[in-house]
N, C-alpha and C positions, 0 to 999 in steps of 0.2 A: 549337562552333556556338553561337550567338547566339541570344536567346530570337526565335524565329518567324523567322527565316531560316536556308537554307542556304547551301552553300559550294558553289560551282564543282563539287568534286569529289566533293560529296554529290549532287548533281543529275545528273550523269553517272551516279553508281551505281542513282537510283532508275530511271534511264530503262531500264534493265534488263528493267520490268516492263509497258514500254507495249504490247510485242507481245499482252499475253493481252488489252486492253481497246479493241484498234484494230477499226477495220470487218472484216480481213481476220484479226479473232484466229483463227478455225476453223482456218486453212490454215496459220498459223503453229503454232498447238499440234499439229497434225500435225507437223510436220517437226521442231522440238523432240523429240516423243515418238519420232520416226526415230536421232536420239541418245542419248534418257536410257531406253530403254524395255531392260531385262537390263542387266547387266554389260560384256558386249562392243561394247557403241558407245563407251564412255567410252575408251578407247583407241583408237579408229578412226579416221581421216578418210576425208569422201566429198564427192565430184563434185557438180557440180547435174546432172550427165546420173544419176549414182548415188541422187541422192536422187527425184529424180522418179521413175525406174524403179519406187524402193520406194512411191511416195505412188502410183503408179499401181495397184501390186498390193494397196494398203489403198482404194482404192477411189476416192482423191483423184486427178483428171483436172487436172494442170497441165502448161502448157507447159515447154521447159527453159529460156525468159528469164525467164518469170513464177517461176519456183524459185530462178533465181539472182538474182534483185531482192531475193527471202525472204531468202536466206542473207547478201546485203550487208546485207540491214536489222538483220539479227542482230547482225551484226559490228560494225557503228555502233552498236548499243547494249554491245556487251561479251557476248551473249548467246554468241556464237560467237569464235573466229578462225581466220584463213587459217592454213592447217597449213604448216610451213616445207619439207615434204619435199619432193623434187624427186619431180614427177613421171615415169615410166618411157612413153616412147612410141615405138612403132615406125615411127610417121608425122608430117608438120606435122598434117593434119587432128586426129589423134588427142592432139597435144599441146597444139593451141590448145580441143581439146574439154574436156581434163584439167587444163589449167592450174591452176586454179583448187580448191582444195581444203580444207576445212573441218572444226574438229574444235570440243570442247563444251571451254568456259571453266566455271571453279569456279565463277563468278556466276552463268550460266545453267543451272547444274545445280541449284543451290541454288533460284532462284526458280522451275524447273518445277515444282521436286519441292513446292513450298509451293502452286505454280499446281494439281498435279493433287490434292494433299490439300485444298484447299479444295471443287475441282470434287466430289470426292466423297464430302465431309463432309455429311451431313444434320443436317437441325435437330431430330431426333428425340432424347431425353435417352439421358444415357451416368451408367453409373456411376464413383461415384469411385473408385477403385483405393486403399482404404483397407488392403487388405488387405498393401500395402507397407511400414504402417509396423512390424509386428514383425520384416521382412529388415532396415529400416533400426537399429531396435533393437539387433539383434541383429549384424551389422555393426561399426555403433561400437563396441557390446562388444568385439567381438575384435580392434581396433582398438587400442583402450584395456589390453589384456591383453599386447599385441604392445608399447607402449610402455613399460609395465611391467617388462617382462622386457629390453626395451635395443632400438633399432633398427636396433643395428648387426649383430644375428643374422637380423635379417627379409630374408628372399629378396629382392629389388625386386621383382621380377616379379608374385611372389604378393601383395604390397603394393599395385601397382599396380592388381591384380586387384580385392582389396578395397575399394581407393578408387571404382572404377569402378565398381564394384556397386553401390555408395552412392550414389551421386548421380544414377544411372540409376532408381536408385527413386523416388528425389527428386523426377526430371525429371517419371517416371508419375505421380505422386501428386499435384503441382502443377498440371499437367496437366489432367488430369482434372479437381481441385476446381474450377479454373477455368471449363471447361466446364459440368460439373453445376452451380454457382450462374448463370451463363448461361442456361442453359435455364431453370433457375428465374427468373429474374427474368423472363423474356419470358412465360412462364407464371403467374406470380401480377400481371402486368399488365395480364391482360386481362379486361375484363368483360361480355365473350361467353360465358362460362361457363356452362353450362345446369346444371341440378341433378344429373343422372346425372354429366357430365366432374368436377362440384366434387369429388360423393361418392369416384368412382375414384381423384382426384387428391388428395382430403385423406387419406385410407387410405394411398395410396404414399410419401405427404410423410410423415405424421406417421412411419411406423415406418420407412423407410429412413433417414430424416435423423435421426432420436432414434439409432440404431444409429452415424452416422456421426459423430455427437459422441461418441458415449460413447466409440468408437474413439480418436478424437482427446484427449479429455478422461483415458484411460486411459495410453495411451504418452505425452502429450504431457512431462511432470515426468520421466521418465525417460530421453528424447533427449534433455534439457535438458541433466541430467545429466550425460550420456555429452559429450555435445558439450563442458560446462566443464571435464571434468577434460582431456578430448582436446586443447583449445584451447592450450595451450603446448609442446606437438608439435605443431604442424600443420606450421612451417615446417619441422623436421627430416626429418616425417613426407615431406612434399611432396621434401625433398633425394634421401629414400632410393631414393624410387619411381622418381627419373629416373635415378638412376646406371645403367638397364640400357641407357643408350644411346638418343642422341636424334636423330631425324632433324634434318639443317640441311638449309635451302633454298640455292638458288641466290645468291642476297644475303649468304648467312653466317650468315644470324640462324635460331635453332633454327624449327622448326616447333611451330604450336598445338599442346597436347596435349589427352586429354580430359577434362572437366569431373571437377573434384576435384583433380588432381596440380597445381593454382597456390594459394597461400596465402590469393589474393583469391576463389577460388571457396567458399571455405569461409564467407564471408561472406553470401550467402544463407540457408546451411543454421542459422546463429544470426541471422538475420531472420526467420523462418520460426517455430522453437520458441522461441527466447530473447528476440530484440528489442533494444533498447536502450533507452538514459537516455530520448528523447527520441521513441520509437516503441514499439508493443506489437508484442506475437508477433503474425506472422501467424495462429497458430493459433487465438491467440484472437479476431484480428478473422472467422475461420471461425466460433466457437462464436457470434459474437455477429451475425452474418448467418443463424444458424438462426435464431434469435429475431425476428429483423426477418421472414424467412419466415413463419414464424408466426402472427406479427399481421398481414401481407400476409393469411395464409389466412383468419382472424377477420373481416377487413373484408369480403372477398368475401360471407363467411358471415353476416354483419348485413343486406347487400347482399340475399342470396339473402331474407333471413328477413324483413325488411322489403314484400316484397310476395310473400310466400306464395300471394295469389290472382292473380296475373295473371304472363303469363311472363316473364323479363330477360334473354335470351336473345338479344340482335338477330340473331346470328350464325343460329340456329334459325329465329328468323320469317325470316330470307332466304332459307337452305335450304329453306324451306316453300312461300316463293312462286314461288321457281324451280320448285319440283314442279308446283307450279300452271302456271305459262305452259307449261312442258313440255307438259303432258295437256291444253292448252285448243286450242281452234283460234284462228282467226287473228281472227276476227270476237271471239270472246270473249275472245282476247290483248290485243286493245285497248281491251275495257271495262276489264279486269281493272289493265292499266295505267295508263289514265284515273283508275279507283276508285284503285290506290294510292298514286300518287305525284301525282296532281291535273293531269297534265300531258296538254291536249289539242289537237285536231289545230287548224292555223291558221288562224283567220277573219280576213278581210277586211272592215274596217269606213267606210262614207262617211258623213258629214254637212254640213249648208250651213256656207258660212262666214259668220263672223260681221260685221256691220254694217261700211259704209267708216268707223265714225269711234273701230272700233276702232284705237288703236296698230300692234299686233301682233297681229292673228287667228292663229287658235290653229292654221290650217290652214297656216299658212308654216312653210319647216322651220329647222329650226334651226341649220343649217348659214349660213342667211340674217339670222338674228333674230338684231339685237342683244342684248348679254349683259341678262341681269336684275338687278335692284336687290336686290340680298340684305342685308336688315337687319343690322347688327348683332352683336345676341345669337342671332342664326341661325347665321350665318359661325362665329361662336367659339365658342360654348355649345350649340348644336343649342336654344335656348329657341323653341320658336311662339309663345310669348304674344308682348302687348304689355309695355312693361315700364313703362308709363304715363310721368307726368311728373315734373321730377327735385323730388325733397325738398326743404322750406321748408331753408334756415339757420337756425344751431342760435345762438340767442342765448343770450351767455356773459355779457350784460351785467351780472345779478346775481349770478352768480359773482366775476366782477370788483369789484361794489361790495361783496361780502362780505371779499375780500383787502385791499382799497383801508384796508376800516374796522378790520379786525384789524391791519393795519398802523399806521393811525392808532394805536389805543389802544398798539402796543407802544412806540411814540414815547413818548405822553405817559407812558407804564409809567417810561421809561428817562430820560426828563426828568425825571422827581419823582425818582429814585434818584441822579440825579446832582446835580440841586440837594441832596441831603438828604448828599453824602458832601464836595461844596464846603462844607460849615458846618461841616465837619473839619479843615478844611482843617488842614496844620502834620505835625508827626510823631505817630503815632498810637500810643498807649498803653492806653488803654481807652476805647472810646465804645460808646454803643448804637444799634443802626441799626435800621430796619424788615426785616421779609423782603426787601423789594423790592430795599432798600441793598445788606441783606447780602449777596443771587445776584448783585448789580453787583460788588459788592468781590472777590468770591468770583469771579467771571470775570477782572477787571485782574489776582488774582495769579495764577491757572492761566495767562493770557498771558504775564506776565512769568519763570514759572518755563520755561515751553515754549519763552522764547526765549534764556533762561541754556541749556540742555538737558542739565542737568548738574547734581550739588549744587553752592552755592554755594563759591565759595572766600571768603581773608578780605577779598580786594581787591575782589570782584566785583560789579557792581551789575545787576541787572533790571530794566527797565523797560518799563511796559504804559501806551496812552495810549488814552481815550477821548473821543470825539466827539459830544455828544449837541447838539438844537436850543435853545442860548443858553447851553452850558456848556463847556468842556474840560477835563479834566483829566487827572493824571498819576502813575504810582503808584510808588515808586523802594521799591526790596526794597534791604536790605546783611545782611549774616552779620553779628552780634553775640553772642559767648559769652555767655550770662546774661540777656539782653533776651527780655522778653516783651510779647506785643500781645495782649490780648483785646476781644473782639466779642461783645455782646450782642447778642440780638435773640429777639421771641417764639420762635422756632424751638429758641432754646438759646445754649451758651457756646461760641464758639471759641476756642481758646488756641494760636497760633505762637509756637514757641519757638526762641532763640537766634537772633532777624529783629528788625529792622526797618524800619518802614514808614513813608515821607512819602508825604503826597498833597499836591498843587501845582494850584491853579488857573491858567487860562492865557485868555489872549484868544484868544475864536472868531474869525478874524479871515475865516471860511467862512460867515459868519451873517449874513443879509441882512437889511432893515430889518422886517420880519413879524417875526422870528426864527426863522425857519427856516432847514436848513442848503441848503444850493447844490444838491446832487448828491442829498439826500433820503435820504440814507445815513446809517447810526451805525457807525462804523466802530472796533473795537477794533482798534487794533494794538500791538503788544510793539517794542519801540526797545532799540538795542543802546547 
């Protein structure tokens, strides 16, 4: 099945269960219960004249078409089917009466029997059946004792026995935990609680459920145990217990057996205490929902203590006012009603209308009246104000002339640097430069090395070329074993070794008659 749809034939099977939630479920769970109720209808088939008969002496007054419309409904769901036996009749009347004959399908026995445990399950709390886990203990011990000694001496039967013991406890103990944290959770969610139910219920929580971890917290390392040594028998274990003979069905293929004698059943019971890589023991997400319990109880109890003088109880104040309306009469039922919920009897209100040069007077109804102008910030924001009028613009103009002017200066920054590395012009060996020069020079070779991108080989040239307004130049790097270039300047000494370096002046030929460049750009770039 596919995440959130079903199959044809899963939709068949649910329909099983429409008869309990239809208009006509009463009459249907009767005649079900005419099937499933002892042991002797499960082999029986019966008539609609037969099943009425009986629904008549349980007290159910149906006709015998309206009984057999029941029993085809059934049939159409799978809940029933027409039994194959021939009918025995001494007459036509008596065979066109009997014709028709009905007996209970495993579907429908399955979903009454769930139909009448829910019918009469109460939501009143159940305890856990904690007291299963030393059978289950003790079980796998002898389990464990049985594989020890060879499986090929164990009885099946009595094997089977064992298995079945086991996982029947299992079943109760799940079960149940299930339930009891159930009832708890709908019980520590409610904040109807009045101080007497807290007190009763924090007493029964705290010592019941401390008892029921320790239970757990005590056996839970020792099924663990018993389960890992048992776990490499399980398949032989599961071999031995079927040899006593299996039933087959009709089809060929063996019949279910019961929970524990399949290899893959065993797989719960190490979910449950052991877990895996990628999930914890059940038990322990038990020990760790007492604890959530727990602080569930704390918050109620902060709840309760938090307004010590006045009650929290809404469920109490209701029960209280129902007492009230109860014992009041009917004259004072209705103040009393008035006073508490503010709700009183209907008056009928007139007034003039307003002026003809209103629009829309206020006495037209509105089924008549054009729609209204709804602002705005009303529509989207729920705002009532005004939101007044819109904001001046935000002038950036001296923002702009402060970029305009720092850019100026890095111009003429980068014009003086480059006039001053043009008087270099040739191959450079030692000269002294300004700071200014020297982060000029000191950019053309980082460009030029960035676009070799690689140490130099001995054939290799670099080159970086600079653009400034009335100058160009160009800076040619080669590999020389033994050559050296140094660079004065206030800052200190540079020293490149085994390089050298030409700078080449060139014609701007980008430079207009101002001396400025075109595009108002300084563009370094590295040339291959």
């Amino acid at each position: 099945m596919s995440e959130g749809t079903l199959q044809p034939g899963e939709r068949l099977t649910l329909g099983a269960l429409r008869y309990a939630v239809n208009e006509e479920a009463g009459t249907y769970l009767a005649v079900m219960r005419l099937f499933t109720t002892g042991i002797s209808g499960f082999l029986s088939d019966q008539s609609a004249d037969e099943v009425a008969e009986r629904l008549r002496e349980a007290g159910v007054h149906l006709d015998r078409d309206t009984v057999d419309q029941r029993l085809s409904y059934l049939v159409e769901h799978g809940n029933l089917a027409r039994s194959p036996r021939e009918a025995e009749a001494r007459s036509v009347r008596e065979y066109l009466t009997n014709r028709a004959r009905y007996q209970l399908t495993p579907r429908g026995e399955l979903v009454q029997r769930q139909v009448e445990e829910l019918l009469t399950r109460s939501d009143g709390a159940r305890e856990v059946s904690s007291e299963m886990l030393p059978g289950l203990l003790s079980g796998l011990t002898g389990l464990v004792e049985l594989c020890d000694q060879g499986l090929d001496a164990a009885e099946p039967t009595e094997l089977a026995t064992r298995v079945s013991t086991i996982f029947a406890q299992f079943e109760v103990l799940v079960t149940s935990t299930r339930q009891f944290y159930s009832y708890l959770a709908q019980v520590l969610t409610r904040f109807d609680l009045g101080r007497d139910e807290f007190v009763l219920f924090k007493s029964a929580l705290i010592d019941y459920l401390q008892r029921f971890v320790d239970e757990i917290s005590r056996h839970m390392p020792q099924v663990a145990d018993q389960l890992s040594r048992l776990e490499p028998h399980v398949p032989t274990l599961c071999t031995r217990a079927d040899s006593a003979g299996r039933l087959v069905g009709l089809d060929g293929t063996q019949a279910r057996r019961a929970p524990g004698l399949e290899p893959e059943d065993w797989q719960s019971l190490h979910a449950w205490f052991i877990g895996s890589a990628s999930r914890r023991p059940d038990a322990d997400n038990v020990r760790r929902l007492a604890t959530d319990a727990l602080r569930a109880l704390l918050t109620n109890l902060r709840r309760l203590a938090a307004g010590a003088d006045r009650h929290q109880s809404r469920y109490g104040d209701l029960v209280r006012l129902a007492g009230w309306f109860d014992a009041s009469s009917d004259d004072r039922a209705h103040e009393l009603w008035a006073a508490s919920f503010g709700l009183y009897s209907t008056r009928h209100l007139s007034f003039a209308a307003e002026t003809e040069g209103d629009p829309v007077p206020s006495t037209r109804s509105w089924w008549d009246s054009p729609a209204a102008e709804v602002p705005v910030g009303l529509r989207l924001r729920g705002e009532r104000r005004a939101s007044g009028r819109s904001g001046a613009r935000v002038d950036y103009s001296a923002a702009k002339q402060a970029r305009l002017a720092e850019r100026a200066k890095h111009e003429r920054r980068l014009q003086r640097a480059a006039a001053e590395l043009a008087a270099h012009a040739g191959p450079v060996v030692e000269v002294r430069l300004s700071d200014g020069a020297r982060s000029t020079f000191l950019d053309l070779y980082a460009a030029a090395l960035a676009q070799a991108g690689r140490p130099l080989g001995a054939d290799a040239v670099a080159t970086a070329e600079l653009r400034a307004p009335g100058t160009s130049l160009s800076l040619l790097v080669r590999r020389q074993p033994g050559a050296q270039v140094r660079l004065r300047s206030p800052g200190g000494v540079l020293t490149l070794c085994d390089l050298t370096v030409d700078l080449t002046v060139e014609a701007d030929a980008d430079v207009d008659n101002d001396g400025v460049h075109n595009d108002g750009m300084t563009p370094l770039r590295a040339q291959g």
